[in-house]
mmCIF file as gemmi writes it, N, C-alpha and C atoms, coordinates in Angstrom:
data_model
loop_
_atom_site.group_PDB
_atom_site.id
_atom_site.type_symbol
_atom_site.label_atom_id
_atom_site.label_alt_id
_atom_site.label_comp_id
_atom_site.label_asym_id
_atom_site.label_entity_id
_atom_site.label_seq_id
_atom_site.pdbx_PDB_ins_code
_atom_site.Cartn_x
_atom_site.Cartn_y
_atom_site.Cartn_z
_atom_site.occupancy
_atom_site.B_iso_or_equiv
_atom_site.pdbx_formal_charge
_atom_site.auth_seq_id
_atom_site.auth_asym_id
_atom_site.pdbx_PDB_model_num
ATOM 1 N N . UNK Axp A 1 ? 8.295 1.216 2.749 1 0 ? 1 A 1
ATOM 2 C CA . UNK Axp A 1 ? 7.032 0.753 3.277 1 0 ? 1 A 1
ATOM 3 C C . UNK Axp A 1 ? 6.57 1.756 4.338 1 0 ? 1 A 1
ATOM 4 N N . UNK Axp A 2 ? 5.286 2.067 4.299 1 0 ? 2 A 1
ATOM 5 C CA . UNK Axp A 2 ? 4.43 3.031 4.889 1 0 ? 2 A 1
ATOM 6 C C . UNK Axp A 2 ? 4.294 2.965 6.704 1 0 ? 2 A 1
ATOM 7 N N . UNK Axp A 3 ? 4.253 3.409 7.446 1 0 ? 3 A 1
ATOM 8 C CA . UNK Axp A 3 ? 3.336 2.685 8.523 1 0 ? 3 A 1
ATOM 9 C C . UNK Axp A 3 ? 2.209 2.271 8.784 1 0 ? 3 A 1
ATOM 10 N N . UNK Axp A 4 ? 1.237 2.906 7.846 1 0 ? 4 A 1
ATOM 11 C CA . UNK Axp A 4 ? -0.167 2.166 7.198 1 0 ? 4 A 1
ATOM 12 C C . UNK Axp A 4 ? -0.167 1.167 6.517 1 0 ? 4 A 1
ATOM 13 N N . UNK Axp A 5 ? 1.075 0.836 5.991 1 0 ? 5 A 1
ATOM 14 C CA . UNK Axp A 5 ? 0.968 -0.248 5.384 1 0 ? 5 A 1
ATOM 15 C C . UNK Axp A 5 ? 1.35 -1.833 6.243 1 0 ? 5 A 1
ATOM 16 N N . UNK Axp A 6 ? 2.407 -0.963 7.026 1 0 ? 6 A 1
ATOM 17 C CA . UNK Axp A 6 ? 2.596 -2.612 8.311 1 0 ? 6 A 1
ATOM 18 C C . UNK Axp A 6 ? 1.913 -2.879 9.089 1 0 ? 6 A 1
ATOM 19 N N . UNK Axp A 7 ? 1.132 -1.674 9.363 1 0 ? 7 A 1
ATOM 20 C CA . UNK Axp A 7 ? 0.027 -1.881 10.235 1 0 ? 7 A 1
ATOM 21 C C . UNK Axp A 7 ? -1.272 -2.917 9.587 1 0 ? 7 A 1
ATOM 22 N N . UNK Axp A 8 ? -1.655 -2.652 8.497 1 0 ? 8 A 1
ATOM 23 C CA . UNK Axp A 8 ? -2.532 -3.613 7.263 1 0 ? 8 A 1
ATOM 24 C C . UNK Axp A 8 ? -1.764 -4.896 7.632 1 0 ? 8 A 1
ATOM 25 N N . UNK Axp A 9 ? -0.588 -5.338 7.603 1 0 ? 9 A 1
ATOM 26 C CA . UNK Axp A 9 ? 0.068 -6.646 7.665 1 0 ? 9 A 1
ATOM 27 C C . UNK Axp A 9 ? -0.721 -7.167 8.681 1 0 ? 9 A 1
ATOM 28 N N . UNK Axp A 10 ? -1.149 -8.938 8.663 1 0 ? 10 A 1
ATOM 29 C CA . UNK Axp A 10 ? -0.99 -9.575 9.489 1 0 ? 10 A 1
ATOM 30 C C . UNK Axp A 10 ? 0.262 -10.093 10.239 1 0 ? 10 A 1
ATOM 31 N N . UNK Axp A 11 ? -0.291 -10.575 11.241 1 0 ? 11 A 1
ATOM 32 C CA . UNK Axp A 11 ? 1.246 -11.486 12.513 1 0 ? 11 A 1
ATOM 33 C C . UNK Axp A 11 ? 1.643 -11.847 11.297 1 0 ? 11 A 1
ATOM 34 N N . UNK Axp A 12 ? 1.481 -12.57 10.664 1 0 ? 12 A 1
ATOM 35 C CA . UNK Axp A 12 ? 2.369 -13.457 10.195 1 0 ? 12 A 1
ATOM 36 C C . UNK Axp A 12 ? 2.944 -13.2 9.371 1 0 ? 12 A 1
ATOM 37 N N . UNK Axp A 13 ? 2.202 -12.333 8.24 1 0 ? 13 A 1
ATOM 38 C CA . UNK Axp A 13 ? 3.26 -11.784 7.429 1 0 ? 13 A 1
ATOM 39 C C . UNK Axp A 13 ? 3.757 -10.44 7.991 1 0 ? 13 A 1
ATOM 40 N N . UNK Axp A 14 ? 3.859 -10.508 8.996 1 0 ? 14 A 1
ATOM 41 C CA . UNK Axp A 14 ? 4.572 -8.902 9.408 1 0 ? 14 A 1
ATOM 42 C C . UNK Axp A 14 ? 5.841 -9.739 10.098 1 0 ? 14 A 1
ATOM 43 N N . UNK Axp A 15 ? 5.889 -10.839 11.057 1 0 ? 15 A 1
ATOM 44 C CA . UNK Axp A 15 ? 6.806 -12.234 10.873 1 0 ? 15 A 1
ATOM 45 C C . UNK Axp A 15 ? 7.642 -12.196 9.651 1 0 ? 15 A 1
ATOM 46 N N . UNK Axp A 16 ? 6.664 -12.839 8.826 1 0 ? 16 A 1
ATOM 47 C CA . UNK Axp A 16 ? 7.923 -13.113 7.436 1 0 ? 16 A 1
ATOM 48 C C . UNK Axp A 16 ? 8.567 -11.454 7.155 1 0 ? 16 A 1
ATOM 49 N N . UNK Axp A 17 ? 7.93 -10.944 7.004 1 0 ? 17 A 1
ATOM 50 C CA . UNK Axp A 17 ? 8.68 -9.192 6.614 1 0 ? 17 A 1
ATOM 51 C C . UNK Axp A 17 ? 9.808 -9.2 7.407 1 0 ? 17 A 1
ATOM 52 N N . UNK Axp A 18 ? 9.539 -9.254 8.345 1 0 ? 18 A 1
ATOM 53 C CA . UNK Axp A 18 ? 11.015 -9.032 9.358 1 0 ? 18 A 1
ATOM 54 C C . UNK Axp A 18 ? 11.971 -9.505 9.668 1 0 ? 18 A 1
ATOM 55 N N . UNK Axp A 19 ? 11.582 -11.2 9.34 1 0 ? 19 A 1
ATOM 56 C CA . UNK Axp A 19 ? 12.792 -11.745 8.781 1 0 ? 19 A 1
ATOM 57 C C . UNK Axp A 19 ? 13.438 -11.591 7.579 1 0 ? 19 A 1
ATOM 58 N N . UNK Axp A 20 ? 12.642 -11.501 6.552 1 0 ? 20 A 1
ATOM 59 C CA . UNK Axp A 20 ? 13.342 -11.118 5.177 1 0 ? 20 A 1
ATOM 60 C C . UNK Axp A 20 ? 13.847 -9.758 5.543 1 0 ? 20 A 1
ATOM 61 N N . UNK Axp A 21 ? 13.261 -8.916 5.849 1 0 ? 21 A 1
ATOM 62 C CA . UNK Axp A 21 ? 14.55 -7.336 5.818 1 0 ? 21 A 1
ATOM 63 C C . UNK Axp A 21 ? 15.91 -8.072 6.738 1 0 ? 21 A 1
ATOM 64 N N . UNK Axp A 22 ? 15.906 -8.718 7.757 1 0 ? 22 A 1
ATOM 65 C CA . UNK Axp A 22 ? 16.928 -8.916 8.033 1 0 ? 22 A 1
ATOM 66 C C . UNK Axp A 22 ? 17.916 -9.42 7.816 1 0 ? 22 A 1
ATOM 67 N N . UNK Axp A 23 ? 17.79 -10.29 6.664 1 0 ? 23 A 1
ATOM 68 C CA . UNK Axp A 23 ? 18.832 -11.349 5.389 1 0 ? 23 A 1
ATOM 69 C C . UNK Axp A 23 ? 18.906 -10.444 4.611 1 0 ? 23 A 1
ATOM 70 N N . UNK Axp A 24 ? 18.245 -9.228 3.985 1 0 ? 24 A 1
ATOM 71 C CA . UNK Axp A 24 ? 18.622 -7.999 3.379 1 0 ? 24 A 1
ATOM 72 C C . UNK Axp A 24 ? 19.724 -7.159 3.756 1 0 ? 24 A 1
ATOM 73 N N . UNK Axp A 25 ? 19.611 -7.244 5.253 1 0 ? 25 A 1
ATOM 74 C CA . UNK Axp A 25 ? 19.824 -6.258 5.643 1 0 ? 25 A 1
ATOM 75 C C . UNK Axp A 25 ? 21.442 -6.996 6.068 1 0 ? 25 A 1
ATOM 76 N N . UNK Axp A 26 ? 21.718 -8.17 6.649 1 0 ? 26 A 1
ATOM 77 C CA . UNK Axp A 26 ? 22.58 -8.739 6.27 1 0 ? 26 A 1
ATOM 78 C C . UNK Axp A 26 ? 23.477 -8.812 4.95 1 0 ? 26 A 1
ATOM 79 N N . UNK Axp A 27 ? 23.157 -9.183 3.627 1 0 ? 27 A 1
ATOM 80 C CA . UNK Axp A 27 ? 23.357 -9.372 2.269 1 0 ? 27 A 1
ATOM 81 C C . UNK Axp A 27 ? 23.714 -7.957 2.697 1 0 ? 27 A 1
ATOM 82 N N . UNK Axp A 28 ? 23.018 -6.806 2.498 1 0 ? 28 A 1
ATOM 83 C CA . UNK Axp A 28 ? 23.743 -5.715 2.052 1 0 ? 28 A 1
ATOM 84 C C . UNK Axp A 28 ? 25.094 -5.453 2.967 1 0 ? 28 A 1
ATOM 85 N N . UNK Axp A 29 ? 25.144 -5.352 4.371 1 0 ? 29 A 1
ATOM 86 C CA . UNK Axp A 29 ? 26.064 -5.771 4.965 1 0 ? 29 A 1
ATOM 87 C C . UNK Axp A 29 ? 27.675 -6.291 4.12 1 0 ? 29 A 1
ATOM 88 N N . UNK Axp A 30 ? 26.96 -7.206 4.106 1 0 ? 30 A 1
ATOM 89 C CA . UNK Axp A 30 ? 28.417 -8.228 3.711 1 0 ? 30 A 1
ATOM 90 C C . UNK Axp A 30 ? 28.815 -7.114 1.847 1 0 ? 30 A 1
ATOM 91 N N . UNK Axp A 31 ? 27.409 -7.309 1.416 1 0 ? 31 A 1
ATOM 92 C CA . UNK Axp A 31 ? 28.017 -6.447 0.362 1 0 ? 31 A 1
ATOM 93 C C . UNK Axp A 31 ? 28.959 -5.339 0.403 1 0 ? 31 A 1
ATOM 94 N N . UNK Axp A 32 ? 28.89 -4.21 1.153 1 0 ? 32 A 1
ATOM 95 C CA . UNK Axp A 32 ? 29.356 -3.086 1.243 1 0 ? 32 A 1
ATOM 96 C C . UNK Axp A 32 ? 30.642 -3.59 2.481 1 0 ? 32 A 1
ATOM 97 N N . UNK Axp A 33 ? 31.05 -4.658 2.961 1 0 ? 33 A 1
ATOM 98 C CA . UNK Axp A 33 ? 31.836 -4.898 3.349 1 0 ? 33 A 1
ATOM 99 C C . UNK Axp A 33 ? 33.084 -4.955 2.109 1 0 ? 33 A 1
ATOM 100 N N . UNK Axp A 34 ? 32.874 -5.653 0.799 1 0 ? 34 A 1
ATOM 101 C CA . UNK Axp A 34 ? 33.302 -6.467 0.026 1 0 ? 34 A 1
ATOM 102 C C . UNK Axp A 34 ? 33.908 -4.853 -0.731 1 0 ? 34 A 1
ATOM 103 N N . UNK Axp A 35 ? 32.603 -4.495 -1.309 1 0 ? 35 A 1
ATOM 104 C CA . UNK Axp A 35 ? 32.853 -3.082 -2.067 1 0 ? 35 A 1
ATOM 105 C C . UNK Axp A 35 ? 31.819 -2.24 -1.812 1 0 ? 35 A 1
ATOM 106 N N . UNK Axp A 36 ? 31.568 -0.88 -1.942 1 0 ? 36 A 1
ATOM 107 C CA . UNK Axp A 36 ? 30.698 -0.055 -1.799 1 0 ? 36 A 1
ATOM 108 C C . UNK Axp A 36 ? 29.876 -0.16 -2.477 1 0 ? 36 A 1
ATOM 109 N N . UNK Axp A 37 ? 28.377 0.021 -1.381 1 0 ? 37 A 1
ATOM 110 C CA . UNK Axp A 37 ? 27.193 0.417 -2.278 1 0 ? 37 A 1
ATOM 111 C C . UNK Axp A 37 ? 27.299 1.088 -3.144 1 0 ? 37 A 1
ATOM 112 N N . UNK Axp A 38 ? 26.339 0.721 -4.283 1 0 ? 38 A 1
ATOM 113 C CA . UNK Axp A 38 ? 25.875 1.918 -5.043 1 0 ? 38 A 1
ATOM 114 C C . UNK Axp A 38 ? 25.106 3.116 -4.326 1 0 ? 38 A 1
ATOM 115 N N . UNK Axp A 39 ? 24.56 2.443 -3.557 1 0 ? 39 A 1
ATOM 116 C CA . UNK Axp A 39 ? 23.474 3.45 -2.559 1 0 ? 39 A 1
ATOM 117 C C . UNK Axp A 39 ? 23.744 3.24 -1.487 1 0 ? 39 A 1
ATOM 118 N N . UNK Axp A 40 ? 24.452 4.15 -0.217 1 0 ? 40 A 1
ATOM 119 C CA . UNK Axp A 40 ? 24.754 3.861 0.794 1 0 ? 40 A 1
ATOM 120 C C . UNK Axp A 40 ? 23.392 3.871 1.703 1 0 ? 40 A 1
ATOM 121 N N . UNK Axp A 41 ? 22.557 4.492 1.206 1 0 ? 41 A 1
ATOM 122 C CA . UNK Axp A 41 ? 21.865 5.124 2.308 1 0 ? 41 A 1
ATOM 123 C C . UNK Axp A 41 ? 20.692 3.613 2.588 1 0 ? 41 A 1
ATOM 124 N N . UNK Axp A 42 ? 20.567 3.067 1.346 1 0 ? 42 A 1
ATOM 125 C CA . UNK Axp A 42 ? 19.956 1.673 1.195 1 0 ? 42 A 1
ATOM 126 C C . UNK Axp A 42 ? 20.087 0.973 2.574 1 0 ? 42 A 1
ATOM 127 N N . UNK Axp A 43 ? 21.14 0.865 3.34 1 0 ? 43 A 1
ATOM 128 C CA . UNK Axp A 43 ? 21.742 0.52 4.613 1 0 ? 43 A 1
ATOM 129 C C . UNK Axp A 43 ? 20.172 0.873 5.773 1 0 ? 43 A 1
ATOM 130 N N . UNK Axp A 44 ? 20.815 2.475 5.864 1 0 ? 44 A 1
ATOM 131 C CA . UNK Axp A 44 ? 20.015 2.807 6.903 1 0 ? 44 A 1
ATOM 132 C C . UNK Axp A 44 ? 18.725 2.694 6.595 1 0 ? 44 A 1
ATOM 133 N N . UNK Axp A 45 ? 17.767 2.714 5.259 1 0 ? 45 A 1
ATOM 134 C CA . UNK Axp A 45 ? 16.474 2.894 4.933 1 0 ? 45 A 1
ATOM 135 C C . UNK Axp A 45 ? 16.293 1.41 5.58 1 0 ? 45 A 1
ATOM 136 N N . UNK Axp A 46 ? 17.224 0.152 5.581 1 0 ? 46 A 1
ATOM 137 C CA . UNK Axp A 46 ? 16.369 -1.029 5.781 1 0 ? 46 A 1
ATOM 138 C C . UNK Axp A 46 ? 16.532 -1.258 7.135 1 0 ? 46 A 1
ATOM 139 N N . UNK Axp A 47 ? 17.335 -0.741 8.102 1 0 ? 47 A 1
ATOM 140 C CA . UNK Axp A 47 ? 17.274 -0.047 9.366 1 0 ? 47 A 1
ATOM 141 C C . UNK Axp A 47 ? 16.257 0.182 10.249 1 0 ? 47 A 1
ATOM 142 N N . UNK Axp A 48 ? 15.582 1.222 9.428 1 0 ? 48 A 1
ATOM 143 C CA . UNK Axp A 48 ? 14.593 1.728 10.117 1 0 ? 48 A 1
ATOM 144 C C . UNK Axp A 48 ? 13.797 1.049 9.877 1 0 ? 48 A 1
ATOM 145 N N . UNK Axp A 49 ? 13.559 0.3 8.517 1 0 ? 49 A 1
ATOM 146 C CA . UNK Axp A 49 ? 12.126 -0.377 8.276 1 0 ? 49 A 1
ATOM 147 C C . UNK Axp A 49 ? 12.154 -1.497 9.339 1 0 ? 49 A 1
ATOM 148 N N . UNK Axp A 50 ? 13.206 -1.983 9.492 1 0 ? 50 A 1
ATOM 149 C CA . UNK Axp A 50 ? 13.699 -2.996 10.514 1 0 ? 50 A 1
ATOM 150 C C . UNK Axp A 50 ? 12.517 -2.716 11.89 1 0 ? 50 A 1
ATOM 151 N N . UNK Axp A 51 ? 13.121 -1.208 12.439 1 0 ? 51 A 1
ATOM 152 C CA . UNK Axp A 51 ? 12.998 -0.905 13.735 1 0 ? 51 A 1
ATOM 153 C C . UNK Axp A 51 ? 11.392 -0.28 13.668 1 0 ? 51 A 1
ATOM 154 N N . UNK Axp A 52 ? 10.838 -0.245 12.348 1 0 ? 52 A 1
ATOM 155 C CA . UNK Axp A 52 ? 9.409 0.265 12.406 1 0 ? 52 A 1
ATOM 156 C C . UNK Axp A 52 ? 8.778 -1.391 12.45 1 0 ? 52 A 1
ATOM 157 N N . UNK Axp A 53 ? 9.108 -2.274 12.14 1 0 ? 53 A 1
ATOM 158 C CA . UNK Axp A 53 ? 8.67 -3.642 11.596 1 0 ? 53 A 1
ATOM 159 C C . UNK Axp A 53 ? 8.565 -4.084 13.098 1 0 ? 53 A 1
ATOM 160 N N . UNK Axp A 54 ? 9.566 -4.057 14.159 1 0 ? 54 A 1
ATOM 161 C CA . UNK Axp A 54 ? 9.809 -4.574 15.227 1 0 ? 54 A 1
ATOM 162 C C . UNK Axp A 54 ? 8.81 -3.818 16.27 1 0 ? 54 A 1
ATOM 163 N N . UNK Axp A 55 ? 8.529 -2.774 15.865 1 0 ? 55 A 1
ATOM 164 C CA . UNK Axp A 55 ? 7.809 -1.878 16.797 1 0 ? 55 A 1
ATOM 165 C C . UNK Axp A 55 ? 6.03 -1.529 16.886 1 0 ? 55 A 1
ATOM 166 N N . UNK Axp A 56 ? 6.071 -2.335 15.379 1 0 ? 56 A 1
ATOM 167 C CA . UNK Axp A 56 ? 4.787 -2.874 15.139 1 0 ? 56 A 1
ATOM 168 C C . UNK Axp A 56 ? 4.549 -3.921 16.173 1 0 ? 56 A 1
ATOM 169 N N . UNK Axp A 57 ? 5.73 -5.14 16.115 1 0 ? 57 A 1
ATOM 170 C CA . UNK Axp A 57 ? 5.045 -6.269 16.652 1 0 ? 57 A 1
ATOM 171 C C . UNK Axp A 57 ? 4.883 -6.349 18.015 1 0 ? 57 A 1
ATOM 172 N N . UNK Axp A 58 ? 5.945 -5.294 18.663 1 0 ? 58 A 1
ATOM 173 C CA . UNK Axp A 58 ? 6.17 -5.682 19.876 1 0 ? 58 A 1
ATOM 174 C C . UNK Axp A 58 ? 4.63 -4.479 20.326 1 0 ? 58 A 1
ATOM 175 N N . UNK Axp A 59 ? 3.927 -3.771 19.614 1 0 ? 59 A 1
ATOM 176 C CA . UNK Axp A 59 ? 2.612 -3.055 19.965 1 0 ? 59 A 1
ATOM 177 C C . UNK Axp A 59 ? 1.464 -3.52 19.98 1 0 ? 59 A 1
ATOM 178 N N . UNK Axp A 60 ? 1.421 -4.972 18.948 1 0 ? 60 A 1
ATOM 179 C CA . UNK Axp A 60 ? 0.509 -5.81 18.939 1 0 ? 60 A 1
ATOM 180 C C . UNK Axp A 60 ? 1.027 -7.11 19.904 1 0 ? 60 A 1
ATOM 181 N N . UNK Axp A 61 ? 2.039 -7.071 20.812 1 0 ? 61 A 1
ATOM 182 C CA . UNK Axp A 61 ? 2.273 -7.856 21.619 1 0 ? 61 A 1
ATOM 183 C C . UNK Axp A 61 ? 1.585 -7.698 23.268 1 0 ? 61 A 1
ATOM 184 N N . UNK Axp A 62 ? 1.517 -6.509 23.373 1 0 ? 62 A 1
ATOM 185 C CA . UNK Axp A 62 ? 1.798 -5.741 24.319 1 0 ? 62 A 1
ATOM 186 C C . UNK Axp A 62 ? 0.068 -5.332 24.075 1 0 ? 62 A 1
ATOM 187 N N . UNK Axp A 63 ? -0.578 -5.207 23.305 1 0 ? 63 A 1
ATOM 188 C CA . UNK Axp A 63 ? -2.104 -5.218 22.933 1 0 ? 63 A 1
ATOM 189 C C . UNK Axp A 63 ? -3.019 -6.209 23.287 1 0 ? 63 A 1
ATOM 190 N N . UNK Axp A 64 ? -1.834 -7.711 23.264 1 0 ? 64 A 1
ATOM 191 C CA . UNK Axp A 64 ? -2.298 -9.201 22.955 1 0 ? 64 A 1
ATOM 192 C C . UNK Axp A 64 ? -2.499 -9.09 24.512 1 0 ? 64 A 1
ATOM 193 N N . UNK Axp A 65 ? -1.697 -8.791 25.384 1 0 ? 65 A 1
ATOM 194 C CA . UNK Axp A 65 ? -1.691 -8.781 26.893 1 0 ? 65 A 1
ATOM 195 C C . UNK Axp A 65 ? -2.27 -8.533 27.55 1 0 ? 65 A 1
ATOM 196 N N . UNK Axp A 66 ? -2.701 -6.904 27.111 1 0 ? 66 A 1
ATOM 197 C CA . UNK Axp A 66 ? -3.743 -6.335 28.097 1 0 ? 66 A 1
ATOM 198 C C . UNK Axp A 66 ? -5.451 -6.479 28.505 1 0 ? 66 A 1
């Protein structure tokens, strides 16, 4: 996912997005605990989307304020 594209998201579904990567991001977790990814890197890509997802909101938080 783009940063043009989370930015297009509303609150709310930029909300639901960020909880769902994080039960992803969990699930894969536990997966690659169990046995190895097929794709390790799958890990870090949902990572960052994580930390781009979070950095959206906390910019439109911090927008909401001023």
């Amino acid at each position: 996912m783009k940063n043009s594209e989370i930015k297009a998201l509303s609150g709310e579904e930029l909300t639901e997005r960020l909880n769902s990567e994080r039960l992803n991001m969990q699930n894969l977790r536990f997966a690659h605990a169990i046995s190895p990814l097929e794709n390790p890197m799958k890990v870090r890509e949902t990572k960052r989307l994580i930390a781009r997802l979070k950095t959206e909101a906390r910019r439109r938080e911090i927008e909401a304020n001023s």
